[in-house]
Each structure stands twice: as C-alpha cells, then as structure tokens.
N, C-alpha and C positions, 0 to 999 in steps of 0.2 A: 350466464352461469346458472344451472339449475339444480335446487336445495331440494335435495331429501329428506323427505319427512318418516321419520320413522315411529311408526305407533309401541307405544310404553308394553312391553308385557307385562302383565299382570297376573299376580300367583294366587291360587286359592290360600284362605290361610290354612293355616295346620294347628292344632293341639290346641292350646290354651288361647291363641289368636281368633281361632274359629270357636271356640266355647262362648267367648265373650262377648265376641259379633251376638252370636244366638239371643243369648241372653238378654244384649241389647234391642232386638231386633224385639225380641217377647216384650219388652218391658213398654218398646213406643205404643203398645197394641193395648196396654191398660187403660180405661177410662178415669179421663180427670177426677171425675167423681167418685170414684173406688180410690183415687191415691189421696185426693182429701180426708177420706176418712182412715186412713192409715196412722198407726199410733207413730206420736212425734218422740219417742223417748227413747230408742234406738233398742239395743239388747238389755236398759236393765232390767224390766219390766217383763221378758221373753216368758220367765214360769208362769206370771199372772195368766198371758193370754193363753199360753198353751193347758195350762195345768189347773189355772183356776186359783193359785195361792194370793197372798195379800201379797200388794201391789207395794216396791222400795222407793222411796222419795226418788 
C-alpha cells in the first residue's frame, strides 16, 4: 500500500503577522554589544533619553 506524502502549504503572512516577523527579523541583526548598552529601565526614563530632562527613579 503506498502513502502519500503531501507537502504542508504555506501562507505568506499578512498584516500585523508580517510586520512582526520584520521586525523580528531586524532585531536578530542588532549586535550584542549595542543591546548591552541599551537603557534597562524600559519607558520610564523615555524624555530623559530623548529630550534630555531629569531622569524619574
């Protein structure tokens, strides 16, 4: 008896599936060394870097 193999299609993504890939896709391409020095303090701290104000505990 002989089984049919059927290959999987596959969809490109769309909309926000395919933004994300991207996105992802940019982010593996950072060096280690540029993400080390990345501030650990998430959004509070966002006006200090951008704007230069005093920095919030």
């Amino acid at each position: 008896m002989a089984t049919a193999v059927r290959a999987k299609k596959t969809r490109k993504p769309e909309g926000a599936g395919a933004m994300l890939l991207a996105i992802a896709a940019r982010a593996r391409k950072i060096p280690s060394a540029e993400l080390q020095q990345a501030p650990t303090d998430g959004a509070t701290n966002h006006d200090h870097y951008l704007y230069g104000s005093r920095k919030k505990r």
